[in-house]
C-alpha positions in Angstrom: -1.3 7.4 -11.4 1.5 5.0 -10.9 3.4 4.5 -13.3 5.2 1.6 -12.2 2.7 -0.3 -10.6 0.1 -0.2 -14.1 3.4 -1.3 -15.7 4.1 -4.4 -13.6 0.5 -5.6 -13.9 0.5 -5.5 -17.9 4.0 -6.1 -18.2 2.7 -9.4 -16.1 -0.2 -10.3 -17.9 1.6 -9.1 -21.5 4.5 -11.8 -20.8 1.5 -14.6 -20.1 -0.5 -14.4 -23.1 2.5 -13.5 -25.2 4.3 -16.5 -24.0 1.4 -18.6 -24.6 0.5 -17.3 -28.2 4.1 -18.0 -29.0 4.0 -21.9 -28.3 0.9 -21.8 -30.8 -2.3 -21.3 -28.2 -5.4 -19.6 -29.4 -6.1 -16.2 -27.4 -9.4 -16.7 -27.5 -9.0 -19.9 -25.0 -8.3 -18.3 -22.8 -11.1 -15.7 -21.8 -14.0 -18.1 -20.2 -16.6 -16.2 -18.7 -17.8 -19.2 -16.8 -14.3 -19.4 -14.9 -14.2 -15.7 -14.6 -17.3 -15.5 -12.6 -16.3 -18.0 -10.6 -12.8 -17.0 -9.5 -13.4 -13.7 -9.3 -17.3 -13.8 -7.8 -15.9 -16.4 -5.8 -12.7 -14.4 -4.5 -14.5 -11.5 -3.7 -17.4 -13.1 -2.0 -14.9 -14.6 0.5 -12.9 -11.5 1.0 -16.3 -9.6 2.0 -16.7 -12.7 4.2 -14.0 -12.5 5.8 -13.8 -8.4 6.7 -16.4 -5.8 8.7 -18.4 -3.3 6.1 -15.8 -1.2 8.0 -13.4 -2.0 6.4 -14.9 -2.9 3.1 -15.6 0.6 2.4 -12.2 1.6 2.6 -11.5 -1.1 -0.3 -11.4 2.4 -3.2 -9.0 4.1 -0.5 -6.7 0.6 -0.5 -6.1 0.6 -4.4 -5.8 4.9 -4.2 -3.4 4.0 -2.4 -1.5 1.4 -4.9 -2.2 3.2 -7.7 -1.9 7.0 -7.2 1.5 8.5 -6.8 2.0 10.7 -4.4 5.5 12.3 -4.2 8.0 12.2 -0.6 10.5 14.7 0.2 11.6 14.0 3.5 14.7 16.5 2.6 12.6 19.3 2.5 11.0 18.9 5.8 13.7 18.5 7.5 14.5 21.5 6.0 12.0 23.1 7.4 12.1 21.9 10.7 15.5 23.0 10.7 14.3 26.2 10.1 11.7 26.4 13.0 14.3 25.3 15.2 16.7 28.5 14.2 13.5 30.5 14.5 12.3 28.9 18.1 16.1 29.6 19.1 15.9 32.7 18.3 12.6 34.1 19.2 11.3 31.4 21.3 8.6 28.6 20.1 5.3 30.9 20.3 7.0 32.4 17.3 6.1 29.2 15.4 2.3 29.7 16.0 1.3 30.8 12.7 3.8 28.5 11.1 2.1 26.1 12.5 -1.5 26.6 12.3 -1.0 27.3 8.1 1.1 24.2 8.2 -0.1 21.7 4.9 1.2 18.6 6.6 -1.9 17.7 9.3 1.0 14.8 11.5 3.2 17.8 11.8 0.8 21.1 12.1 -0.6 19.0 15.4 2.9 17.9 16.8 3.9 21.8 16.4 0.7 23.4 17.8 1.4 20.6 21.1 4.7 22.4 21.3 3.7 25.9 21.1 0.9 25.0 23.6 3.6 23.9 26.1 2.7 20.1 25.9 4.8 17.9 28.0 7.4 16.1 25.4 6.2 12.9 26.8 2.8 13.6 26.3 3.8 15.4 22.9 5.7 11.9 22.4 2.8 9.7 23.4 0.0 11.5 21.5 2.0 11.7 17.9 3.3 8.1 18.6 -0.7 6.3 19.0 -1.6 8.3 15.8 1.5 6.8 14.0 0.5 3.1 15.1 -3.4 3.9 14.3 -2.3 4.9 10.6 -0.1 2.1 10.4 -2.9 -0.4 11.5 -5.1 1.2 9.3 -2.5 1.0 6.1 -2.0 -3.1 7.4 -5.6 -3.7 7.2 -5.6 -2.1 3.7 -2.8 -4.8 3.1 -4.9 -7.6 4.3 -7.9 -7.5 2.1 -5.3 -7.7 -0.8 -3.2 -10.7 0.6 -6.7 -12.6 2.0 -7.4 -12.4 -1.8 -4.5 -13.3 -3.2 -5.1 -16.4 -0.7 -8.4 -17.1 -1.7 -8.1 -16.9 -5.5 -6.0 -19.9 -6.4 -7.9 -22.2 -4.0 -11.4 -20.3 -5.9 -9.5 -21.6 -9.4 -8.7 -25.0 -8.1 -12.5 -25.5 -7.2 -13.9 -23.7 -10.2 -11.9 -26.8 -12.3 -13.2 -29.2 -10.5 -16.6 -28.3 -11.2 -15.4 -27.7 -14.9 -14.3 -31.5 -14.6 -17.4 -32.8 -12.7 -19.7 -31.2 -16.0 -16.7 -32.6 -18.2 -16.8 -36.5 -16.9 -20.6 -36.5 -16.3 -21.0 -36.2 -20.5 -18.4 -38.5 -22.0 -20.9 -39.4 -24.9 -18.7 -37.6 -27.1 -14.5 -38.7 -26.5 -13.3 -36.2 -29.1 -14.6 -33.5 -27.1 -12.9 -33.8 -23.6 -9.6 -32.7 -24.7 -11.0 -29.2 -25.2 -13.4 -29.1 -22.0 -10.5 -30.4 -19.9 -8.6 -27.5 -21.1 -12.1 -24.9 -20.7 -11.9 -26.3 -17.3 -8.4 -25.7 -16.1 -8.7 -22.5 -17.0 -10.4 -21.2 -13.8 -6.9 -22.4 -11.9 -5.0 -20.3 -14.7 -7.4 -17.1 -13.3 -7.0 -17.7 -10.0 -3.4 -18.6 -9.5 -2.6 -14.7 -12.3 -4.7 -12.6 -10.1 -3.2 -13.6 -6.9 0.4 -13.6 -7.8 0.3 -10.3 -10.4 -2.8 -8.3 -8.9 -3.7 -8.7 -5.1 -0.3 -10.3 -3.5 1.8 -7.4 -5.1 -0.7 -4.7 -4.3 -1.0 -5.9 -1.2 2.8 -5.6 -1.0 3.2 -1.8 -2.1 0.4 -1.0 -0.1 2.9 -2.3 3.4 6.0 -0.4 1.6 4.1 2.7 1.3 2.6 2.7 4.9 6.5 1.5 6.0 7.9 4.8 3.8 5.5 7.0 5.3 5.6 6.0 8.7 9.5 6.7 8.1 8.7 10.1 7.3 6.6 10.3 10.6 8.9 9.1 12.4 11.6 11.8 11.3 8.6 14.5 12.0 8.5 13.6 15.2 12.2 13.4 16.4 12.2 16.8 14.7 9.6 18.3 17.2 10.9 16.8 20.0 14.3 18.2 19.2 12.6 21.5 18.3 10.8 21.5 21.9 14.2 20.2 23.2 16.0 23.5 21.9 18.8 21.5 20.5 21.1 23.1 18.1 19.2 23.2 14.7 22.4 21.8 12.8 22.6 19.0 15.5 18.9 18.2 14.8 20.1 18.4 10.7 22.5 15.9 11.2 20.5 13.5 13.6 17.2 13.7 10.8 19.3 12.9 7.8 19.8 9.2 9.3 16.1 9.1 8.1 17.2 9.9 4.4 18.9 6.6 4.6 18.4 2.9 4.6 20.3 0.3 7.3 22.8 -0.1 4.5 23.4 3.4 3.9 22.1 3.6 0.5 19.7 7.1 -0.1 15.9 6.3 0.6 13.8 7.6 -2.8 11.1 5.6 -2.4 8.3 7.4 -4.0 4.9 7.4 -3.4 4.0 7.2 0.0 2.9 10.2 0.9 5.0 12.6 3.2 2.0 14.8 3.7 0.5 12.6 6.2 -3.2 12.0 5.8 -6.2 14.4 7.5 -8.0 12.6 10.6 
């Protein structure tokens, strides 16, 4: 699991409820089952309205992906790379077959086989580059289920109080009631505006820095190949993949969690 995004969501909802019990409101007011079936029933009825079953099923893999840590070390496959390079120098690139083949990492077991094979480095740089934009489409449209619900929810709450205020001002026999209904009824705003802004918008967010970070890591995989193919120097190719360790400002890229292992097709 990660840690730090099951911390922001109940460091999120924690500060809510604690804030409101401290100016004197009842918790209890709060949970209405009424306005919870609607904004969340509602939500997710337009989200599966508004994406394929295609992509629907891939809604488990989408929070897997905002929830589970899984650990990057870019350093150590450059490190490696480094290492097949000194190796291909030496004893030429079939040497890296078995390297390859046993490889863990399934972006750059298939960029090294291409090498060994004798691929063109265009072609090498072609193929690897279309399976880095397909992953990144497919980590986007993981992305966009979250946001479209983190759009739909408020306007979900908004509606669900207007039907709290319809059943509210069509029974006005009893005045000292409505104070308390009116409150029942904005509640369903108060669920949809708190799920948008501390569950779907900020998954949806981790979910693009992830699929950023690990396109990074891609990236770096496959300047390493082509600079393996390429026979530079393998201190040369050291220097040139650390810029990947390394943010425009220069500050040390440790963003964890996107995973550096790539993903099986």
């Amino acid at each position: 699991m990660d840690i730090t995004t099951i911390i922001g969501i109940l460091l999120g909802f924690i500060s809510l409820i604690a804030g409101f019990a401290l100016e004197g409101g009842h918790l209890a007011s709060l949970w209405i089952y009424t306005a919870a079936i609607i904004v969340f029933g509602g939500t997710f009825g337009a989200v599966i309205i508004s994406f394929p079953l295609s992509s629907l099923k891939d809604l488990p893999a989408a929070f897997g992906m905002a929830f589970k840590e899984s650990k990057r070390n870019p350093a150590q496959i450059i490190d490696e790379i480094v290492d097949m390079a000194t190796i291909a120098r030496r004893e030429g690139v079939l040497a890296l077959e078995q390297r390859a083949q046993d490889h863990p990492n399934p972006f750059l077991r298939e960029g090294l086989l291409m090498v060994v094979d004798g691929t063109d480095p265009d072609l090498t740089r072609q193929i690897m580059e279309l399976e880095m934009d397909a992953l990144e489409d497919k980590y986007e449209g993981y992305a966009k289920m979250f946001d479209s619900a983190g759009g739909y929810a408020p306007t979900i709450g908004i509606i669900g109080t207007v039907l709290g205020l319809i059943h509210v001002l069509g029974n006005l026999e009893d005045p000292d009631t409505l104070g308390p209904k009116i409150a029942v009824a904005f509640t369903a705003t108060l669920y949809g505006v708190a799920s948008a802004n501390l569950i779907y918008l900020p998954i949806g967010t981790k979910i693009k820095n992830r699929s950023k970070a690990l396109v990074s890591d891609m990236e770096l995989m496959l300047e390493g190949i082509l600079a393996l193919q390429a026979g530079e120097n393998p201190q040369l190719i050291k220097k040139k993949l650390t810029s990947f360790l390394h943010d425009k400002n220069g500050r040390k890229n440790t963003e964890a969690g996107a995973d550096a292992n790539g993903e099986e097709k």
